[in-house]
BALOBA-1460 file (C-alpha; in Angstrom, 3 decimals):
// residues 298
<rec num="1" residu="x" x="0.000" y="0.000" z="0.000"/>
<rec num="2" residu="x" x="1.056" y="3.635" z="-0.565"/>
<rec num="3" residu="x" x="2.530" y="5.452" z="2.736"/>
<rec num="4" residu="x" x="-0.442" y="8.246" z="2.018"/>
<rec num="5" residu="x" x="-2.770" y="5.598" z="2.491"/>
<rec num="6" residu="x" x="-6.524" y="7.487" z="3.325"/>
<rec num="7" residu="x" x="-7.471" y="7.029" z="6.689"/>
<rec num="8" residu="x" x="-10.754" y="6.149" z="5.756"/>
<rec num="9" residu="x" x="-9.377" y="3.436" z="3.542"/>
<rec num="10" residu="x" x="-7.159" y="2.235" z="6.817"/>
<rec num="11" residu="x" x="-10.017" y="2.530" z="8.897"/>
<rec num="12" residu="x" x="-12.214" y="0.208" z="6.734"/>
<rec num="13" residu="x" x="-9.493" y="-2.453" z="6.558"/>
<rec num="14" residu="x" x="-8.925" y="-2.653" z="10.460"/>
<rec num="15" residu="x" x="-12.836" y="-2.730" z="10.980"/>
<rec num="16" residu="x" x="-12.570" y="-5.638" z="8.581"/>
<rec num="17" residu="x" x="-10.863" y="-7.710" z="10.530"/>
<rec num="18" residu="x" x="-11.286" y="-6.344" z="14.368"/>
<rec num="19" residu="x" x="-13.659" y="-9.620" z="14.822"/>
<rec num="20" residu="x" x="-10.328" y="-11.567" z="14.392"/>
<rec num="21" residu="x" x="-8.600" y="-9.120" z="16.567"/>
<rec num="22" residu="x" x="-10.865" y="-8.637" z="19.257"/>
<rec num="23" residu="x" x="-11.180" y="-12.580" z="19.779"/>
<rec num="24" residu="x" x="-7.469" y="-13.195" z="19.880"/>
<rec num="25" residu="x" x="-7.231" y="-10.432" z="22.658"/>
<rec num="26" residu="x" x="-10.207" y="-12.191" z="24.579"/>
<rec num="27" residu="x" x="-9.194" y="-15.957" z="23.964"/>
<rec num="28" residu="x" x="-5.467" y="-14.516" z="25.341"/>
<rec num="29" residu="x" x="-6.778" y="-12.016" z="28.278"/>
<rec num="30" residu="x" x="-9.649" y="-13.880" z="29.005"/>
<rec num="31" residu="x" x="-11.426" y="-10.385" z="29.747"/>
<rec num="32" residu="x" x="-13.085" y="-7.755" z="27.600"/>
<rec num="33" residu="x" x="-11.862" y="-4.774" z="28.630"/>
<rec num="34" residu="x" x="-8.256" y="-5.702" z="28.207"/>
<rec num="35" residu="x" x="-9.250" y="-6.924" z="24.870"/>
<rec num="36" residu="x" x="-10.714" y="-4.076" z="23.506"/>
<rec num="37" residu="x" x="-7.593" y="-2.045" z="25.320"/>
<rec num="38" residu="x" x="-5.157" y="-4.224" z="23.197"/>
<rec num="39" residu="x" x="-7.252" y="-3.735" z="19.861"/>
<rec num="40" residu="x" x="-6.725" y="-0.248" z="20.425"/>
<rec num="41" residu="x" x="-3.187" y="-0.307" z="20.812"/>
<rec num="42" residu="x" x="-3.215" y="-2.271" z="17.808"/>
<rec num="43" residu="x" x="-5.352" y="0.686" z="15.411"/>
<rec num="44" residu="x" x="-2.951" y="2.959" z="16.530"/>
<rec num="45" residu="x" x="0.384" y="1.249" z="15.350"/>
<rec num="46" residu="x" x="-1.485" y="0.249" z="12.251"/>
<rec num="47" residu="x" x="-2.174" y="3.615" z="11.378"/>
<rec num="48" residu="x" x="1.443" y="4.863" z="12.448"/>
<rec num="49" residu="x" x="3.284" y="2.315" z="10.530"/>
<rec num="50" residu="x" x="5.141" y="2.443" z="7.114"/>
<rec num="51" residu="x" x="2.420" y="1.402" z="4.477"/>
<rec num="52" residu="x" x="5.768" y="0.218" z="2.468"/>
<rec num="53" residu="x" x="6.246" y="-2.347" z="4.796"/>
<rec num="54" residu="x" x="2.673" y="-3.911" z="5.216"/>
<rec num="55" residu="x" x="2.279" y="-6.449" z="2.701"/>
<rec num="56" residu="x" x="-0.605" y="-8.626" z="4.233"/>
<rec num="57" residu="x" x="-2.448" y="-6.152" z="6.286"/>
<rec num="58" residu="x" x="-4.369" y="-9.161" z="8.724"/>
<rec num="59" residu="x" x="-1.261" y="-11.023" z="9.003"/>
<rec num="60" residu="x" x="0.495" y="-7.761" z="10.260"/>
<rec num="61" residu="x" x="-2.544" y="-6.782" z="12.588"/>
<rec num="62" residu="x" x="-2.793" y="-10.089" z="14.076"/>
<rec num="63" residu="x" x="1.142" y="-9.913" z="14.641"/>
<rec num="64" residu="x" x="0.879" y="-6.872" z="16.587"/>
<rec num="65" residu="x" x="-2.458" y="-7.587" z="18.308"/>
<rec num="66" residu="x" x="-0.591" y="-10.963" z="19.635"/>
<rec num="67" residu="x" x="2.486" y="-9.822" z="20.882"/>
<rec num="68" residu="x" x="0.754" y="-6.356" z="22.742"/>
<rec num="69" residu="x" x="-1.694" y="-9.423" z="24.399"/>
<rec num="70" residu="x" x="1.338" y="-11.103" z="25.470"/>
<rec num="71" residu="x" x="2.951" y="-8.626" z="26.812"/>
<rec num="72" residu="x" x="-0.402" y="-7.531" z="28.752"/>
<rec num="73" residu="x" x="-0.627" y="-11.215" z="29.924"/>
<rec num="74" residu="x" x="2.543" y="-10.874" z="31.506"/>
<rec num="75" residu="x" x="1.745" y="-8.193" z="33.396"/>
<rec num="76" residu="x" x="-1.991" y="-9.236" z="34.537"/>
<rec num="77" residu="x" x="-1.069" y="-12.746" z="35.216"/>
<rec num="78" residu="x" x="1.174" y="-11.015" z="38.391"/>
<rec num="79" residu="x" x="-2.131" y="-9.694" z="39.662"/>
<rec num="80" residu="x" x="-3.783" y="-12.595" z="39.409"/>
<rec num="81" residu="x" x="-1.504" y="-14.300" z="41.721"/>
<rec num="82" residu="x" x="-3.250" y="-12.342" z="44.442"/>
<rec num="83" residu="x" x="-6.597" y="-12.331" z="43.114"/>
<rec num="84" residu="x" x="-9.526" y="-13.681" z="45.604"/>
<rec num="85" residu="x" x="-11.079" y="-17.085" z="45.292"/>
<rec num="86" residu="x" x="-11.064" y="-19.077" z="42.291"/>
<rec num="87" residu="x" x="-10.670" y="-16.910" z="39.126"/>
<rec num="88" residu="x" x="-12.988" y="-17.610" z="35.693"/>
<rec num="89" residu="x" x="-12.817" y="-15.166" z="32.440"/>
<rec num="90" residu="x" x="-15.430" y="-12.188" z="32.036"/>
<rec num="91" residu="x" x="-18.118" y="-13.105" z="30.231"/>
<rec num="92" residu="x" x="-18.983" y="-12.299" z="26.852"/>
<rec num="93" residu="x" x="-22.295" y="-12.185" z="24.713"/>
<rec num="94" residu="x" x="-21.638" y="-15.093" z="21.720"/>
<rec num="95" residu="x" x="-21.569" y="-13.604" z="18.361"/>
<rec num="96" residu="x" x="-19.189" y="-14.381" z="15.949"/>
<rec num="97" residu="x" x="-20.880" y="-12.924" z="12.997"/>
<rec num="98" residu="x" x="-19.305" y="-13.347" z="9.700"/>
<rec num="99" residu="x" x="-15.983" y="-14.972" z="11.111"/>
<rec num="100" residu="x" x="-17.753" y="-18.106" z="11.220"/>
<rec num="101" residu="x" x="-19.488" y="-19.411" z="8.413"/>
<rec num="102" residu="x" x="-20.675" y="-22.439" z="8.893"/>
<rec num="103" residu="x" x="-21.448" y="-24.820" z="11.732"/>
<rec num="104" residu="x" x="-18.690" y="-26.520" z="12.330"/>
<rec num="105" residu="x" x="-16.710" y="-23.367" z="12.677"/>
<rec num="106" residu="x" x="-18.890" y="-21.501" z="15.049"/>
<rec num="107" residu="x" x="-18.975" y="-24.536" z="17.295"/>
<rec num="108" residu="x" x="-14.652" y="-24.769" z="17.385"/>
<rec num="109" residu="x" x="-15.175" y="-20.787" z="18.330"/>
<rec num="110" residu="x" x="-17.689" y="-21.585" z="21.120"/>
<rec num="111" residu="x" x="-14.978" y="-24.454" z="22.558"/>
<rec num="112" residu="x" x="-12.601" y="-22.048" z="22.689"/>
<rec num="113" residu="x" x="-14.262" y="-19.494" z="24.140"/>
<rec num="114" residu="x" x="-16.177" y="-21.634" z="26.725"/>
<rec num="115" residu="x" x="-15.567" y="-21.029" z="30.153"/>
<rec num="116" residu="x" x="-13.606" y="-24.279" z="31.340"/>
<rec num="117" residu="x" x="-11.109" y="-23.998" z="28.019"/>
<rec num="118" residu="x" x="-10.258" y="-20.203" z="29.298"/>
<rec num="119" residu="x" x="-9.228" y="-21.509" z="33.223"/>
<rec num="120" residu="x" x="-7.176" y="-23.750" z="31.620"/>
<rec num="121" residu="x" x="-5.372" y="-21.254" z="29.223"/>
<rec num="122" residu="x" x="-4.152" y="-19.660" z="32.363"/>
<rec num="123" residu="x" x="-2.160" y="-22.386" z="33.426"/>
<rec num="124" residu="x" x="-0.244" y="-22.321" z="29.966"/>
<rec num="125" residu="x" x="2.606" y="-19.872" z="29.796"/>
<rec num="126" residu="x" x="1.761" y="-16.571" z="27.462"/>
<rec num="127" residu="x" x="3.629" y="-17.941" z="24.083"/>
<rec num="128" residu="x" x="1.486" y="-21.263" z="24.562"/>
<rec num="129" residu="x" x="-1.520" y="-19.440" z="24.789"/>
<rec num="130" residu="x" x="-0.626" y="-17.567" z="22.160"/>
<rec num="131" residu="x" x="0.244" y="-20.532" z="19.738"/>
<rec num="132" residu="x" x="-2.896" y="-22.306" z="21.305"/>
<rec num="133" residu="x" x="-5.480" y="-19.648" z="20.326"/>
<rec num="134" residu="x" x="-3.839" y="-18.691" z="17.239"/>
<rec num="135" residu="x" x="-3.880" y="-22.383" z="15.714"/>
<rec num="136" residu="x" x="-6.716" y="-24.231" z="17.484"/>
<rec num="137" residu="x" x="-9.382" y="-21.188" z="17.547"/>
<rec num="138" residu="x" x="-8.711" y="-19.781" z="14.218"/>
<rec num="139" residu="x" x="-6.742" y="-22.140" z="12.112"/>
<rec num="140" residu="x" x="-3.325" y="-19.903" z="11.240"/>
<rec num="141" residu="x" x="-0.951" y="-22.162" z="9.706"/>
<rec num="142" residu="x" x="2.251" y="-22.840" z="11.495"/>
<rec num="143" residu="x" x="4.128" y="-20.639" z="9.282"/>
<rec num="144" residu="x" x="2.118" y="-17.447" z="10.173"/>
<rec num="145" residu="x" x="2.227" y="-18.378" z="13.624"/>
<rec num="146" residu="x" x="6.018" y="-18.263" z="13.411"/>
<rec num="147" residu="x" x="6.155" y="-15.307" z="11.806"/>
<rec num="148" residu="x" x="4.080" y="-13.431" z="14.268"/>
<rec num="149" residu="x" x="6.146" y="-14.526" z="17.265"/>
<rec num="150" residu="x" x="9.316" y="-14.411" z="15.799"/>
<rec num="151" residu="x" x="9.673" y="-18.224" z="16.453"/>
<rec num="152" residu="x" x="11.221" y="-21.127" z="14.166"/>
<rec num="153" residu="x" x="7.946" y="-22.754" z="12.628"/>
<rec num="154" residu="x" x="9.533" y="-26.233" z="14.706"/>
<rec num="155" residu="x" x="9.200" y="-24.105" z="17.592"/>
<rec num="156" residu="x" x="6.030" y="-23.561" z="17.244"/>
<rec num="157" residu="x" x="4.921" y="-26.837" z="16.953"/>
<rec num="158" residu="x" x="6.564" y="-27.800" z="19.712"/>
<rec num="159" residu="x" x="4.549" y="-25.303" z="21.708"/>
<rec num="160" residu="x" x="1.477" y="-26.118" z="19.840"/>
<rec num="161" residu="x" x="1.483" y="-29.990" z="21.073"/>
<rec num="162" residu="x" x="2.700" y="-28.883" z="24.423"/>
<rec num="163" residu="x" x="-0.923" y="-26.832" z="24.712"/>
<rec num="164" residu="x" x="-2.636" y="-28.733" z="23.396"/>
<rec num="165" residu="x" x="-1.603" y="-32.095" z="25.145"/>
<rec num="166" residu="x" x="-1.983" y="-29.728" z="28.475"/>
<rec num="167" residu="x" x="-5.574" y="-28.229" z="27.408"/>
<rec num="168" residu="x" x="-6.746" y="-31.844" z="26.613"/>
<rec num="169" residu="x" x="-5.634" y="-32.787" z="30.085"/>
<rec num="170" residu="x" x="-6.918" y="-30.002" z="32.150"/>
<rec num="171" residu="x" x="-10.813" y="-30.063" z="31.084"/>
<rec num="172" residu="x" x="-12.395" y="-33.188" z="29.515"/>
<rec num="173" residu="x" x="-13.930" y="-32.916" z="26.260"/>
<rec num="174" residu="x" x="-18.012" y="-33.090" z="25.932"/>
<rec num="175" residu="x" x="-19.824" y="-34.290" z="22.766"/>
<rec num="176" residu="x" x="-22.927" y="-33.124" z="23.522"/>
<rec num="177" residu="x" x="-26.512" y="-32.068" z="21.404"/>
<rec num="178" residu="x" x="-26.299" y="-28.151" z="21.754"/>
<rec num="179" residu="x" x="-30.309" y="-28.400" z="22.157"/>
<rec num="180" residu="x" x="-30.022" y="-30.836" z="24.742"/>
<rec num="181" residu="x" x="-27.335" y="-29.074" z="26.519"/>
<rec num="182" residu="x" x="-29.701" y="-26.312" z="26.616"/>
<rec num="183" residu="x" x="-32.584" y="-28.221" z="27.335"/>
<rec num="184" residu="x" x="-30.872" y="-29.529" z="30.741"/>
<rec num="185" residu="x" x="-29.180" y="-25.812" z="31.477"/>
<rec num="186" residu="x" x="-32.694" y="-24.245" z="31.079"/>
<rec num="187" residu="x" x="-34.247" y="-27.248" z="33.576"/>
<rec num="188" residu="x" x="-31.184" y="-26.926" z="36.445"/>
<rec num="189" residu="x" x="-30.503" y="-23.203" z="36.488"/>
<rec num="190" residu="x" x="-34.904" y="-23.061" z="36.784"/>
<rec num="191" residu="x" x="-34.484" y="-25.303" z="39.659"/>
<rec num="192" residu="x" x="-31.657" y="-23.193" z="41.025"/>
<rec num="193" residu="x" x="-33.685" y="-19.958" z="40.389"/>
<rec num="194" residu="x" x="-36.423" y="-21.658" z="42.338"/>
<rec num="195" residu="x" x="-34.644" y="-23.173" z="45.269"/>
<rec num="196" residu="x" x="-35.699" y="-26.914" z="44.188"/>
<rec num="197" residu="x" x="-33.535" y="-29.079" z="45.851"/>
<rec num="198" residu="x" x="-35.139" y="-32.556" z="44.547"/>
<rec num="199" residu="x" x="-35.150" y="-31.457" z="40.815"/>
<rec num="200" residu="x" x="-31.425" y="-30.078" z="41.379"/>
<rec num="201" residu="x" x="-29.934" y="-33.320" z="43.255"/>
<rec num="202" residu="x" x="-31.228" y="-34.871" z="40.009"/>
<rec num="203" residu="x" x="-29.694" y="-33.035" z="37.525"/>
<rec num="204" residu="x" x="-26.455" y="-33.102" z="39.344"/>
<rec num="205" residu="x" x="-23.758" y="-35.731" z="39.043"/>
<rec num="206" residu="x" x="-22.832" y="-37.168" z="41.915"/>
<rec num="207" residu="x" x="-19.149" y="-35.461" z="41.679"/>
<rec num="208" residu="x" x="-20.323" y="-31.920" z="40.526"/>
<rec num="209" residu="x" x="-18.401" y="-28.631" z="40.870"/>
<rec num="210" residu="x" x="-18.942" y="-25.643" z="41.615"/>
<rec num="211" residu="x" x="-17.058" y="-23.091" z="40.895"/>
<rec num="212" residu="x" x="-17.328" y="-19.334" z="42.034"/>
<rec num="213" residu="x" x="-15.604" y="-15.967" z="41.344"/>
<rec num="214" residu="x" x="-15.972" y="-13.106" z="43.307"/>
<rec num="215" residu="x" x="-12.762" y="-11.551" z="43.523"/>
<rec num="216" residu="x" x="-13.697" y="-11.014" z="47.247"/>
<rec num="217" residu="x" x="-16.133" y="-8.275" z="46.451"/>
<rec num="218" residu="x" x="-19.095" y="-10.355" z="47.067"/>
<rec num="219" residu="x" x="-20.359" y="-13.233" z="48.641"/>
<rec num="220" residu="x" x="-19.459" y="-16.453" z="46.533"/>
<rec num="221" residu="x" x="-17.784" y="-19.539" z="47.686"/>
<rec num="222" residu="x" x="-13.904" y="-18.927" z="48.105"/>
<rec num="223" residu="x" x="-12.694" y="-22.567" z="47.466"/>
<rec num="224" residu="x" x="-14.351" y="-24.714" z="44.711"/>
<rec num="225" residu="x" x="-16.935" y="-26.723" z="46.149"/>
<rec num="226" residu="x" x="-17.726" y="-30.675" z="45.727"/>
<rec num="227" residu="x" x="-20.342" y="-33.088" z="45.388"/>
<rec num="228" residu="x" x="-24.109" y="-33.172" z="44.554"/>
<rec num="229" residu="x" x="-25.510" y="-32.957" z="47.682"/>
<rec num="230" residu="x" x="-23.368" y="-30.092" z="49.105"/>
<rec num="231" residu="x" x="-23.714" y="-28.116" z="46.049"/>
<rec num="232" residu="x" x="-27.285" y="-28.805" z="45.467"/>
<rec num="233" residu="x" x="-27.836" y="-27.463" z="49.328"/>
<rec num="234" residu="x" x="-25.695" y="-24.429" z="48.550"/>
<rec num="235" residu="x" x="-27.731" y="-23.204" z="45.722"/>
<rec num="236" residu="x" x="-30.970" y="-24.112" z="47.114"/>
<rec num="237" residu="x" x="-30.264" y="-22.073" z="50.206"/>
<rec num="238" residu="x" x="-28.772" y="-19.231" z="48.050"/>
<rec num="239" residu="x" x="-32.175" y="-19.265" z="46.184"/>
<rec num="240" residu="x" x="-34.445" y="-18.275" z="49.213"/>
<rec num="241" residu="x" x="-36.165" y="-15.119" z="48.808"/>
<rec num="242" residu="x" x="-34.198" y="-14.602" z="45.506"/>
<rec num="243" residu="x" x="-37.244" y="-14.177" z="42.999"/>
<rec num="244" residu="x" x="-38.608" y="-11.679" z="44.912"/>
<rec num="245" residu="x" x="-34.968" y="-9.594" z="44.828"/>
<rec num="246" residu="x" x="-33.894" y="-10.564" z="41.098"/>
<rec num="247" residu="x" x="-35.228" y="-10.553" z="37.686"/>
<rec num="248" residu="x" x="-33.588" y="-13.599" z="35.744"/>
<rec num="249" residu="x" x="-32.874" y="-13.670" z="32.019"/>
<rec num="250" residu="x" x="-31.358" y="-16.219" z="29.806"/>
<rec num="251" residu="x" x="-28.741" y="-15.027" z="27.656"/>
<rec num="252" residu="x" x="-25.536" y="-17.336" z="25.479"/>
<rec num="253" residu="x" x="-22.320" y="-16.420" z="27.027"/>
<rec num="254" residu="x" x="-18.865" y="-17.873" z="25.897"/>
<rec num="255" residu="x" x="-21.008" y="-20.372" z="23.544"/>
<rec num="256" residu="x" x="-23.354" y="-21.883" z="26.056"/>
<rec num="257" residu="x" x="-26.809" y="-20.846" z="27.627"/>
<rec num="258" residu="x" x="-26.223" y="-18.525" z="30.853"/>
<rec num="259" residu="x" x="-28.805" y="-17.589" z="33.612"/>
<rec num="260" residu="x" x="-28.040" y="-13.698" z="34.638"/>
<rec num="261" residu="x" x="-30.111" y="-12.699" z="37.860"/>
<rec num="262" residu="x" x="-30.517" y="-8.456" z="38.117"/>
<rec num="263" residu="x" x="-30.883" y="-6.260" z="40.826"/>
<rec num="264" residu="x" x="-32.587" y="-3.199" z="40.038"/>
<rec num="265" residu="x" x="-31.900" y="-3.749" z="36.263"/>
<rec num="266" residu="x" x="-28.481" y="-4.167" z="37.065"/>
<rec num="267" residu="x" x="-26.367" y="-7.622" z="36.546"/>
<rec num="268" residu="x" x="-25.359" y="-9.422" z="39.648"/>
<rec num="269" residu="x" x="-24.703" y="-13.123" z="39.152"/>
<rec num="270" residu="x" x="-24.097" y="-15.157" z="36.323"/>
<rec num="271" residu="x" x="-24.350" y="-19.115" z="36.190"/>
<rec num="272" residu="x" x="-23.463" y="-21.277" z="33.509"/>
<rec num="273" residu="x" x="-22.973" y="-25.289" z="33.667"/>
<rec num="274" residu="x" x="-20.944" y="-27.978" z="31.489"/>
<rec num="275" residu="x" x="-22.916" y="-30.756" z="30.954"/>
<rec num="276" residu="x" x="-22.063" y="-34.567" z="30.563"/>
<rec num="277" residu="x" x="-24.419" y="-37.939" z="29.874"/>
<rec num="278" residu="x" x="-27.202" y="-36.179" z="30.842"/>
<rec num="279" residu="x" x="-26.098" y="-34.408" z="34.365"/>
<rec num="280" residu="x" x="-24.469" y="-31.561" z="34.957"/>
<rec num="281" residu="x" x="-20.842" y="-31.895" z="35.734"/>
<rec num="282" residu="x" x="-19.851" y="-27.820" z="37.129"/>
<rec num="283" residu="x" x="-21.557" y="-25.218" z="37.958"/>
<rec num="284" residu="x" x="-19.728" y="-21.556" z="37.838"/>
<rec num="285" residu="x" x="-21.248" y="-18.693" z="38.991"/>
<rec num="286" residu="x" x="-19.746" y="-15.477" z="38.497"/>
<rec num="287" residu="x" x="-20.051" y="-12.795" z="40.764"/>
<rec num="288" residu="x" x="-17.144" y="-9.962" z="40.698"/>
<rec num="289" residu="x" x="-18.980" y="-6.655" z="39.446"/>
<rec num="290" residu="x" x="-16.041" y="-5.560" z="37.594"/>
<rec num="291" residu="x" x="-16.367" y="-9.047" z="34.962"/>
<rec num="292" residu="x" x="-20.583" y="-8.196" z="35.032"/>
<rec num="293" residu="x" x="-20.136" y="-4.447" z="33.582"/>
<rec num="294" residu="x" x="-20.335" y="-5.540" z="30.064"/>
<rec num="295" residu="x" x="-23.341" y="-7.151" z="30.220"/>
<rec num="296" residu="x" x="-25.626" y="-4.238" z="31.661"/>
<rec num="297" residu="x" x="-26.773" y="-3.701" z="27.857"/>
<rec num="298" residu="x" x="-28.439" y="-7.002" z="27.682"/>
């Protein structure tokens, strides 16, 4: 491109692929804000730089949007050393408009997005993150990968096999019916809403988790929490006098059906489940006000 490029013309090509951007940033961060920080940083290199020296303009965005995540991850991953209680990602409406067209596609970019593959991203170090969402979540051959990290291309298959051998590990993988997964998610969190401790000890299995995140600015449980019977208790006892304080609405976060209860219009819990032959195998509910922010437009 010519180095007098229009900024209109430069605008339209970063808007073109800020879908891209923006889910790198999330997949790496794990929250929204930072993501959208990052994307930022990104437009305003890509408008600085050299049009002489951009030959692929999403390879080069998705370069810089990678390494500024890394370096961010870096430096947030020292705060979450002291963070409060068990930590999950923000949560994040589900659409991937045009970036996925067809099933198969959309459903790899609600598995990576998902809750219980994000907790396990954080155990990865950030180059295996990087390498992990770059190649499993949108497909960029080895070669690009390289490129953007400044890696060999064996290098980076070396760190790709590493994360994913380590992802596979850390969260078992679920083949279920996305209607039946929301079928039984609609059916527990209604039981939860309503404090039904029969219909929830029978959606449960028997070696359920639950996991909460408060940060330690509200109540949640501060150590993940075991068993059918203790957790079905817990959220039965949680539930008393709730539907006359909340209003409850259904919404898909990180590709899978979410309950978010409201206080005066405003969001204060979310719960969302995994879901395995037929029973529900964890439970997180989310509960720091700084991760619920986002959602107060639903």
């Amino acid at each position: 491109m010519p180095t007098d490029t229009p900024i209109d013309t430069l605008t339209d090509l970063f808007e073109e692929h800020r879908p891209t951007l923006l889910g790198v940033a999330y997949r790496m961060l794990g929250r929204a804000a930072d993501a959208e920080d990052v994307v930022q940083e990104a437009w305003l290199r890509w408008v600085a730089e050299d049009r002489a020296v951009v030959r692929e303009p999403r390879a080069f965005l998705v370069r810089i949007t990678t390494r500024l995540a890394i370096d961010r991850l870096r430096h947030v991953q020292s705060r979450r050393e002291s963070y409060v209680g068990p930590w999950l990602p923000e949560p994040v409406v589900t659409d991937f408009g045009p970036a996925a067209p067809d099933t198969a596609e959309r459903a790899l970019l609600a598995d990576t997005v998902s809750f219980a593959v994000l907790v396990v991203l954080e155990s990865l170090s950030p180059l295996e993150r990087a390498v992990f969402v770059l190649r499993e979540a949108f497909g960029f051959p080895y070669g690009e990968i390289a490129d953007a990290l400044d890696r060999s291309e064996a290098a980076v298959r070396q760190l790709a096999g590493r994360a994913r051998r380590h992802v596979d590990e850390g969260r078992p993988r679920y083949d279920v019916d996305p209607a039946e997964r929301r079928d039984l998610t609609e059916r527990f969190l209604a039981a939860a809403a309503g404090g039904d401790l029969g219909e929830l000890l029978a959606l449960l299995a028997p070696d359920v988790r639950l996991v909460g995140d408060s940060g330690g600015k509200s109540k949640a449980p501060l150590r993940i929490m075991d068993g059918a019977d203790k957790v079905g208790r817990f959220l039965a006892a949680v539930a008393e006098g709730a539907e006359e304080l909340y209003e409850f609405r259904f919404a898909e976060l990180n590709g899978g059906p979410a309950l978010i209860s409201l206080v005066d219009g405003r969001p204060d819990s979310v719960f969302q489940v995994e879901v395995r032959d037929g029973r529900v195998q964890c439970v997180y509910i989310l509960r720091n006000p700084d991760k619920l922010q986002g959602l107060a437009a639903l």
